[in-house]
FIKE-594220 format. One line per 2 residues: number of its first residue (from 1); their letters; for each residue x, y, z of N, C-alpha, C. Coordinates in Angstrom, 1 decimal. Layout:
N
NUM> A> X Y Z X Y Z X Y Z | ...
END
This chain:
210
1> XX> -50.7 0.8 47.7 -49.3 0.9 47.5 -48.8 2.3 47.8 | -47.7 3.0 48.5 -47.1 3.7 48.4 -46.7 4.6 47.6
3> XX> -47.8 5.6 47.7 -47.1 6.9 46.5 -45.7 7.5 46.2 | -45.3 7.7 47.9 -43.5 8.0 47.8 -42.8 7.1 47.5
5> XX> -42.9 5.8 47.6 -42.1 5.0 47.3 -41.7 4.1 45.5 | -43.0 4.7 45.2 -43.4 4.6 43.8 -43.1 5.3 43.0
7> XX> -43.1 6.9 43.2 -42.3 7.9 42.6 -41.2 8.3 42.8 | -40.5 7.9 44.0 -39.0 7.7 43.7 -38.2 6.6 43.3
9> XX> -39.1 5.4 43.3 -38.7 4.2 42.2 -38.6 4.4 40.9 | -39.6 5.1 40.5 -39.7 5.6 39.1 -39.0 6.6 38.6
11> XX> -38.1 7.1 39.4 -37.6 8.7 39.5 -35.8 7.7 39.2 | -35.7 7.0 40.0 -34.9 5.9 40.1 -34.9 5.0 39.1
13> XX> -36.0 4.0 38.6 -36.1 3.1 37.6 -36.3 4.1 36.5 | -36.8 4.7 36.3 -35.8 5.0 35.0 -34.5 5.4 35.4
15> XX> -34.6 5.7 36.2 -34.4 5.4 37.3 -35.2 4.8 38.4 | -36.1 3.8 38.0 -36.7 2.8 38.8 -36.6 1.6 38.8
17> XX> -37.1 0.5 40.1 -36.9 -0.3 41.3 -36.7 -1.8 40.5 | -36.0 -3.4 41.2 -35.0 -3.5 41.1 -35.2 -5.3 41.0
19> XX> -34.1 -5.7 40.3 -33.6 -7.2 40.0 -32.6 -8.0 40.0 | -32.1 -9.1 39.5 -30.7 -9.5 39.5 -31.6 -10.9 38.2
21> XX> -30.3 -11.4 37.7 -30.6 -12.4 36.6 -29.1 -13.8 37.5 | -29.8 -14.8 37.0 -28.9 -15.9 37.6 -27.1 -15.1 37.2
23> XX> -26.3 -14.9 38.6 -24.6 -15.0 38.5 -24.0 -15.2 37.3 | -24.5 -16.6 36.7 -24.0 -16.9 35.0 -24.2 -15.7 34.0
25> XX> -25.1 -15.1 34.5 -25.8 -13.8 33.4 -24.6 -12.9 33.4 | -24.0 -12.4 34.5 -23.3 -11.5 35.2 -21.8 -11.2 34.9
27> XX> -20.9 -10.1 34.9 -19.1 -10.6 35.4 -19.3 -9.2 36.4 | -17.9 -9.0 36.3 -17.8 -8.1 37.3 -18.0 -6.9 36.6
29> XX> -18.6 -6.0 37.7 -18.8 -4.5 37.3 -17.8 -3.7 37.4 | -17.0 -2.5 36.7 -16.1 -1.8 36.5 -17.0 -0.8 37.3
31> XX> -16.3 0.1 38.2 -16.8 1.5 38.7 -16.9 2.7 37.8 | -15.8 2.7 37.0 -15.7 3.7 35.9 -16.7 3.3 34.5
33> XX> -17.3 1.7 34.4 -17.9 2.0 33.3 -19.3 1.8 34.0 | -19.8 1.6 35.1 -21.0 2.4 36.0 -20.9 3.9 35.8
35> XX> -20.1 4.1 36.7 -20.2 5.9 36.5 -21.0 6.4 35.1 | -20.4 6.1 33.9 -20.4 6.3 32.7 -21.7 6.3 32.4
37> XX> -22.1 4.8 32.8 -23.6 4.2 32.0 -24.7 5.2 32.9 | -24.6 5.7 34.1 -25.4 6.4 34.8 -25.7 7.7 34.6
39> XX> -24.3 8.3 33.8 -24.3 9.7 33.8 -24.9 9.8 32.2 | -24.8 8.9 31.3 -25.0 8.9 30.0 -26.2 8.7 30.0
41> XX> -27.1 7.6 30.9 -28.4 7.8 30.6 -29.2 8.9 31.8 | -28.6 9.5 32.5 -29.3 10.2 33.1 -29.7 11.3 32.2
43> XX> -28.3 11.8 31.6 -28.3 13.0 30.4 -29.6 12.8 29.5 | -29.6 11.4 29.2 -30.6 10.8 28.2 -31.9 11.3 28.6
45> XX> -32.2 10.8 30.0 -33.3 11.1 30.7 -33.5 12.3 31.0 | -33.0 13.1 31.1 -33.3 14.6 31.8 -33.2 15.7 30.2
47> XX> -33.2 15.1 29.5 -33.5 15.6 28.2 -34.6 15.5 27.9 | -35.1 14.5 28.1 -36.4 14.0 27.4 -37.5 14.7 28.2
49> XX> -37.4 14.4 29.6 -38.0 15.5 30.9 -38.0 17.0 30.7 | -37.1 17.4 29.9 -36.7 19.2 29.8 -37.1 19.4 28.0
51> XX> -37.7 18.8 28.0 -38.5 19.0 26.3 -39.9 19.7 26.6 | -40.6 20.0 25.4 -41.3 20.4 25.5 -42.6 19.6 24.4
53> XX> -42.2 18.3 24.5 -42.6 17.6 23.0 -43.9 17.5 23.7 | -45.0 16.6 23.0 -46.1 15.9 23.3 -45.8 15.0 24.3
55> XX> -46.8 14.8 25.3 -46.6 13.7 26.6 -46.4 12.3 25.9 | -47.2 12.0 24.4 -47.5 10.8 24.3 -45.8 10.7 23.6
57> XX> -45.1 11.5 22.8 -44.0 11.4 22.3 -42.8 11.0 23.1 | -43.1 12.2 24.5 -42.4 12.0 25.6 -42.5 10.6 26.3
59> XX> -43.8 10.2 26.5 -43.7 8.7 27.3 -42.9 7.6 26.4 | -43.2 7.5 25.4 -42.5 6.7 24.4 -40.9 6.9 24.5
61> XX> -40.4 8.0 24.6 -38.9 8.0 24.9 -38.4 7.5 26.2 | -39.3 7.7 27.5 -38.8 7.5 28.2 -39.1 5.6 28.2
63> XX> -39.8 5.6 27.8 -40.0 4.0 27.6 -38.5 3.5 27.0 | -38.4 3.9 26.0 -37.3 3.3 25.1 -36.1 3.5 26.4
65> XX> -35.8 4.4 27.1 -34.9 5.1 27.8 -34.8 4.0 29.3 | -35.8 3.6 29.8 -36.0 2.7 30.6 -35.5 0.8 30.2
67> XX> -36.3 0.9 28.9 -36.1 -0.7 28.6 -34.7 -0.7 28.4 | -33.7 0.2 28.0 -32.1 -0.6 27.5 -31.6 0.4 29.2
69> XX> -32.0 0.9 30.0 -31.5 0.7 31.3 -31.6 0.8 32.2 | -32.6 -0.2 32.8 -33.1 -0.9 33.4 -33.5 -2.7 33.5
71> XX> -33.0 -3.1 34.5 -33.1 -4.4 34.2 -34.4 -4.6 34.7 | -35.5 -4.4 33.6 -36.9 -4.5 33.6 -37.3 -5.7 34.2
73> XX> -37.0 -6.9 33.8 -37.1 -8.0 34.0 -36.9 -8.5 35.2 | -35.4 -8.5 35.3 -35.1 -8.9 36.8 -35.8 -8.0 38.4
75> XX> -35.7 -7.0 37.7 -36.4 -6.1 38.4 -38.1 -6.8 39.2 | -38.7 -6.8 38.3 -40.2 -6.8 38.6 -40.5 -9.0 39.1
77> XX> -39.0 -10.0 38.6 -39.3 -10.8 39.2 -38.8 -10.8 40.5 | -37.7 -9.8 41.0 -37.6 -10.2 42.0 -38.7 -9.3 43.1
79> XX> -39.0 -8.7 42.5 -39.8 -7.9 43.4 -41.4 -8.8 43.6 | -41.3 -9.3 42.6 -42.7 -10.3 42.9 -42.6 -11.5 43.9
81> XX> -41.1 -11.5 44.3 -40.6 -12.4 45.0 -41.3 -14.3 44.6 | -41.5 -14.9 45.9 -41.8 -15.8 46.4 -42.9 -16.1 45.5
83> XX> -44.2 -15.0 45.2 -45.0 -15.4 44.5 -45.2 -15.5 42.8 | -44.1 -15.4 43.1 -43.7 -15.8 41.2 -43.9 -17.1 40.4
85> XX> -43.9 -18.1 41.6 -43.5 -18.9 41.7 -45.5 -19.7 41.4 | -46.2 -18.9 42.6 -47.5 -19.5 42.7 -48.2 -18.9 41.3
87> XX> -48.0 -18.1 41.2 -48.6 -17.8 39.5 -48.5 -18.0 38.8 | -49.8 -18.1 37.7 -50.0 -18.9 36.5 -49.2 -18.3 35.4
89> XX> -48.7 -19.2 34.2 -48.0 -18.4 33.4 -48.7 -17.0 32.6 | -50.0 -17.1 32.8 -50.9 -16.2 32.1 -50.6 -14.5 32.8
91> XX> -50.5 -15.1 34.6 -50.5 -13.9 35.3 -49.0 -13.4 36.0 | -47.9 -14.5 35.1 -46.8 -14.0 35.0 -46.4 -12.9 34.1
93> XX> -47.2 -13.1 32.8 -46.9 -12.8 31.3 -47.4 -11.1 31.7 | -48.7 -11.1 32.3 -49.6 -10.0 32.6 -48.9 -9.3 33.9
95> XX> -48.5 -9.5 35.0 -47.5 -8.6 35.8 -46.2 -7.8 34.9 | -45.7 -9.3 34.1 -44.8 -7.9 33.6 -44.8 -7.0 32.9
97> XX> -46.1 -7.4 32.4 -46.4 -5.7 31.2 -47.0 -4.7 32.4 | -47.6 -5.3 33.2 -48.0 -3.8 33.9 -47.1 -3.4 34.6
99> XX> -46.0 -4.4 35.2 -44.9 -3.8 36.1 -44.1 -2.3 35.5 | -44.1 -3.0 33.9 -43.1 -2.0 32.7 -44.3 -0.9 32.8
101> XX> -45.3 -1.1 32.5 -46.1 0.3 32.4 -46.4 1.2 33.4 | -46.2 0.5 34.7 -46.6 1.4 36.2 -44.8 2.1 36.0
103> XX> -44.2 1.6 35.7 -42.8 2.3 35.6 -42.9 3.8 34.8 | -43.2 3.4 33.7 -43.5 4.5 32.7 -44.6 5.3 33.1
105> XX> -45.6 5.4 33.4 -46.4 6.2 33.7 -46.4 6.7 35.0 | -45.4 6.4 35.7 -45.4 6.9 37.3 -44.3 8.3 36.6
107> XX> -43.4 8.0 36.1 -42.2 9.0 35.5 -43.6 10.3 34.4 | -44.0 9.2 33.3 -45.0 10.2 32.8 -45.8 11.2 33.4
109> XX> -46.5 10.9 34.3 -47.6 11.5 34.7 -47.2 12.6 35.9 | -45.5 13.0 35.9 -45.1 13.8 36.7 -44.5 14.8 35.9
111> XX> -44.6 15.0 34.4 -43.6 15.3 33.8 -43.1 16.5 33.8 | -44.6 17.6 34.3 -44.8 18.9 34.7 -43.5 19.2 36.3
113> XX> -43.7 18.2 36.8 -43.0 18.5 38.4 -41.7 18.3 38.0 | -40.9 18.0 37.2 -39.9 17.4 37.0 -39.0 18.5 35.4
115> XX> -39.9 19.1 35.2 -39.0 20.3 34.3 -38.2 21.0 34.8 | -37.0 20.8 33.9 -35.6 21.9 35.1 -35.0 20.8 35.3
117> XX> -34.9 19.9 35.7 -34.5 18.8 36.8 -33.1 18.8 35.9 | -31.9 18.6 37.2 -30.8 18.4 36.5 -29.9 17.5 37.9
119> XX> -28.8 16.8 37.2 -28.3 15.6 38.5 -26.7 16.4 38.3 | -25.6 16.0 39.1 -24.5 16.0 39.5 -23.9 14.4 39.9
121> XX> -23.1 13.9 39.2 -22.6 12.7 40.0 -21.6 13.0 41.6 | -22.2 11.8 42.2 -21.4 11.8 43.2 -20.2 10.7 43.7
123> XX> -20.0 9.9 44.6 -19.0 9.5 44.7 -19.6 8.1 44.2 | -18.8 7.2 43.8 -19.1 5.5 43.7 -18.0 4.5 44.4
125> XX> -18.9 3.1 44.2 -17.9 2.3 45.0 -18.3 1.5 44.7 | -17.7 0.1 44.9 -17.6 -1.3 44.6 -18.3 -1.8 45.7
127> XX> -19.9 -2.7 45.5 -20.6 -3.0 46.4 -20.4 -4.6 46.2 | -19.7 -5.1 45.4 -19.7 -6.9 45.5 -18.4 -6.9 44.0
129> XX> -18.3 -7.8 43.9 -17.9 -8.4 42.2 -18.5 -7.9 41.2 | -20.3 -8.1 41.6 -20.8 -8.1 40.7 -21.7 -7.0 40.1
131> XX> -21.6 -6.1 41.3 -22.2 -4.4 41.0 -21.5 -3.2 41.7 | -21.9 -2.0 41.4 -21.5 -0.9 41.6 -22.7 -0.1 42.2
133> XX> -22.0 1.1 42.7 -23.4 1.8 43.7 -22.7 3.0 42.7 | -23.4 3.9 42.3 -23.1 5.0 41.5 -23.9 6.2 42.2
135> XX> -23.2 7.3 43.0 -24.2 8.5 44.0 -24.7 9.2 42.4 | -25.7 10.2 42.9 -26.3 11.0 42.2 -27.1 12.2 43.2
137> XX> -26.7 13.2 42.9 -27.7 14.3 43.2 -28.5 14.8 42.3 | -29.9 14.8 42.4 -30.8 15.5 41.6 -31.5 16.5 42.0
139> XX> -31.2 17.6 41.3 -32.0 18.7 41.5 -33.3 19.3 40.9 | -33.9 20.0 41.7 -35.2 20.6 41.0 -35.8 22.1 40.9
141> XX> -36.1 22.5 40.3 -36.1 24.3 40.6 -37.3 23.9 41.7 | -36.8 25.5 42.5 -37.7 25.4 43.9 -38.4 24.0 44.5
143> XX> -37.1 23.1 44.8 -37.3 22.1 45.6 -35.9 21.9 46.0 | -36.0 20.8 47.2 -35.0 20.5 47.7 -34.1 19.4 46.9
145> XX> -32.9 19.7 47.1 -32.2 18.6 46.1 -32.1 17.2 47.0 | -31.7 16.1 46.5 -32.0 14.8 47.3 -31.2 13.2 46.4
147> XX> -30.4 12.9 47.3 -29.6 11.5 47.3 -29.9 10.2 46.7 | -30.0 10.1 45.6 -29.8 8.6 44.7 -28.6 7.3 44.6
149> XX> -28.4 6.5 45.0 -27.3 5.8 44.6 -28.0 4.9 44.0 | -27.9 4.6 42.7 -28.2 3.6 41.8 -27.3 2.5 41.8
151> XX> -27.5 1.5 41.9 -26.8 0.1 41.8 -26.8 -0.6 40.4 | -25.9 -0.3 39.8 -25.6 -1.3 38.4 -24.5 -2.0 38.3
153> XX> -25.3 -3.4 37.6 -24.8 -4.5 37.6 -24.6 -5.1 36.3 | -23.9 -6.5 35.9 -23.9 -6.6 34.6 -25.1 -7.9 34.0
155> XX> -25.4 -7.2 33.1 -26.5 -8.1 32.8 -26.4 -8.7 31.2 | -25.7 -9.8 30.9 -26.1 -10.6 29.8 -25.2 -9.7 28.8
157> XX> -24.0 -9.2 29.4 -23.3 -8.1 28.6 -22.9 -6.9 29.1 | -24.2 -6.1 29.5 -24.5 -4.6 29.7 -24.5 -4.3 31.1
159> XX> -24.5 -3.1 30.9 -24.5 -2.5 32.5 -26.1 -2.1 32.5 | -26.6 -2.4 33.7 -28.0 -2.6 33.8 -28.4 -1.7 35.4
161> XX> -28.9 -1.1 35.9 -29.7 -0.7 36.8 -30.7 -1.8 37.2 | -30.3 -2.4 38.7 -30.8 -3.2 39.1 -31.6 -3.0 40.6
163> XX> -30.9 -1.4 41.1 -31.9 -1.6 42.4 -31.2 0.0 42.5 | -31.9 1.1 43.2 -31.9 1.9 43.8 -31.9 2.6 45.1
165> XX> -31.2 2.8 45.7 -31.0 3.3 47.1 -31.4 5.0 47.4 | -32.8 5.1 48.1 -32.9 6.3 48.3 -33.1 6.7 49.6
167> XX> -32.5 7.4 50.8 -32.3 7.7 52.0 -31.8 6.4 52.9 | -30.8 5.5 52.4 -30.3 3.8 52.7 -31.8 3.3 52.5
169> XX> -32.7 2.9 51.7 -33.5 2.1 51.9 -33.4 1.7 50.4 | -33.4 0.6 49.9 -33.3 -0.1 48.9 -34.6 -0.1 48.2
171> XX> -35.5 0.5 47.2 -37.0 0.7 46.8 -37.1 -0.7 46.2 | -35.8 -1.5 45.8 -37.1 -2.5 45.3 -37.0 -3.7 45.9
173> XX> -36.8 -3.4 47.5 -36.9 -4.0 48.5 -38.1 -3.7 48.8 | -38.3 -2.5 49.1 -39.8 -1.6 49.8 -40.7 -2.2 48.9
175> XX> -40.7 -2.1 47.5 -41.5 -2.7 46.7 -42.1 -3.9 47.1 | -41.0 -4.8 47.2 -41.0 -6.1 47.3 -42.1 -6.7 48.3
177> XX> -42.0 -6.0 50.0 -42.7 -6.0 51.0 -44.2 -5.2 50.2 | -44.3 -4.4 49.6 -45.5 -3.7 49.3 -46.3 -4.4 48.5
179> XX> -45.9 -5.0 47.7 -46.8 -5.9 46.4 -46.9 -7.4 47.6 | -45.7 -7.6 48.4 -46.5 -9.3 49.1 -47.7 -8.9 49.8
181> XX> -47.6 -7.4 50.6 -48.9 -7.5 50.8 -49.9 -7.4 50.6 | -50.0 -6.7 49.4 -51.4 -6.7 48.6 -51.6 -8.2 48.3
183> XX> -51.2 -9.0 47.9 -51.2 -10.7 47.7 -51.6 -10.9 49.3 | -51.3 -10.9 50.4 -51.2 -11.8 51.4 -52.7 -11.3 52.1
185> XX> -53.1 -10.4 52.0 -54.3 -9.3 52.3 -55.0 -10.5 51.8 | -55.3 -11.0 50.2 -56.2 -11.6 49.2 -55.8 -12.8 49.6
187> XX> -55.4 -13.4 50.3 -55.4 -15.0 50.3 -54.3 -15.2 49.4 | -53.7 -14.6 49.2 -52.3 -15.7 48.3 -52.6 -15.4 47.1
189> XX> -53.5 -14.7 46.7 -54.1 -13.9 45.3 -53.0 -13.1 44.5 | -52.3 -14.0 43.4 -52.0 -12.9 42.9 -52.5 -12.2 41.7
191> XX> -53.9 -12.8 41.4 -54.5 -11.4 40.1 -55.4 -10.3 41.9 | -55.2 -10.1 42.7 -55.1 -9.2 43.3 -54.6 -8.1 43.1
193> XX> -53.2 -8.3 43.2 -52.1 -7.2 42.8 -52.1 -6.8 41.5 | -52.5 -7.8 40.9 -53.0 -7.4 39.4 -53.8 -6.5 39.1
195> XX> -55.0 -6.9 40.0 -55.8 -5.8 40.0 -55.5 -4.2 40.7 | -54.6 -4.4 41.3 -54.5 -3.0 42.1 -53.5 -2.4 41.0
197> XX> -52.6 -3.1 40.3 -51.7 -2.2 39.7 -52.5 -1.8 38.4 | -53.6 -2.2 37.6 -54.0 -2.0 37.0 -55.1 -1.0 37.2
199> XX> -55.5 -0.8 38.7 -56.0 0.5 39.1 -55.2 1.5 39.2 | -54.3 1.6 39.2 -53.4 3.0 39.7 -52.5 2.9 38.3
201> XX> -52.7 2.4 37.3 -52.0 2.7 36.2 -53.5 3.2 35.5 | -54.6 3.1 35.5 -55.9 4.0 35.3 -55.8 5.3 36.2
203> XX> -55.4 5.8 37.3 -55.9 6.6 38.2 -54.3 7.7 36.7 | -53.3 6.7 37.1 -52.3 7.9 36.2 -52.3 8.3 34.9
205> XX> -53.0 7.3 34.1 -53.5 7.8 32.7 -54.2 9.1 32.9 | -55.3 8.8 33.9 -56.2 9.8 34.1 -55.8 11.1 34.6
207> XX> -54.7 11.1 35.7 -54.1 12.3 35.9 -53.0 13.1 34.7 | -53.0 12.3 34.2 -52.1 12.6 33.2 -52.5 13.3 31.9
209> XX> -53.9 12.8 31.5 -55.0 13.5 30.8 -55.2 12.2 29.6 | -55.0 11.5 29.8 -54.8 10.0 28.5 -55.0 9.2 29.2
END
């Protein structure tokens, strides 16, 4: 799997990568109450990043910070696409807890690179009825600053983070193609991908020192 595309999903899904829930779930998205939900939880997020608490304290917020905005769910089914469908409920149940925790630990295990970090909103726009594109610049001490448009949509009430746009490419698109091929590699296997995401959520424990 793609390291850059993984860490800017995560950079994103909690700004990370991406879903939709049946139209019935949904109404229309306001531009101004995107703007709002993006800039409120980014604040949220780049607080928790600019701490100086314990990592294990720190992952736990950004967890919390993820689950109410991020549409975790829709997210990680549509990105499992087609093969959602061939798996067992056992290894339904089991992708989505690792999907939630490759999220959180891809964000955790960077926490050092990411001190300082501060965003600017940018312009928004109405991408359907049913979602908003919300720009963002985020910056970093001694690095290059770089283009987010988050896409939120309404979900079951709320304004939800459903897909991320970073350089026009959609990450939980990229995702989408990245996890079929780990499946299609294995014969149509999906405790495959199981296996691999549950390797690289070991390799980031480990980098991470936990």
């Amino acid at each position: 799997m793609n390291r850059r595309s993984l860490l800017t999903a995560t950079l994103a899904a909690p700004f990370a990568a991406a879903l939709l829930h049946p139209a019935a779930a949904r109404a229309e998205m306001d531009i101004a109450r995107a703007s709002a939900f993006i800039e409120s939880t980014g604040k949220e997020l780049v607080a928790t990043l600019n701490t100086n608490a314990p990592i294990e304290q720190r992952r736990q917020q950004v967890a919390n910070i993820l689950r109410q905005a991020v549409d975790v769910e829709g997210v990680g089914r549509f990105i499992l696409g087609r093969w959602w469908r061939s798996a067992s409920a056992a290894e339904q149940q089991e992708y989505m807890t690792l999907f939630e925790e490759t999220l959180i630990r891809n964000l955790s295990a960077r926490f050092g690179e990411y001190q300082g970090v501060t965003f600017t909103l940018g312009r928004s726009q109405q991408r359907t009825e049913d979602d908003a594109l919300v720009n963002t610049i985020i910056q970093r001490p001694s690095a290059a600053a770089f283009s987010l448009d988050w896409r939120v949509g309404e979900v079951a009430g709320q304004p939800r983070v459903v897909d991320v746009i970073a350089e026009g490419t959609s990450l939980r698109l990229t995702q989408r193609s990245e996890y079929s091929s780990v499946i299609s590699r294995s014969g149509g296997q999906v405790s495959a991908l199981l296996d691999a995401m549950r390797r690289q959520i070991a390799a980031l424990a480990a980098r991470e020192g936990r």
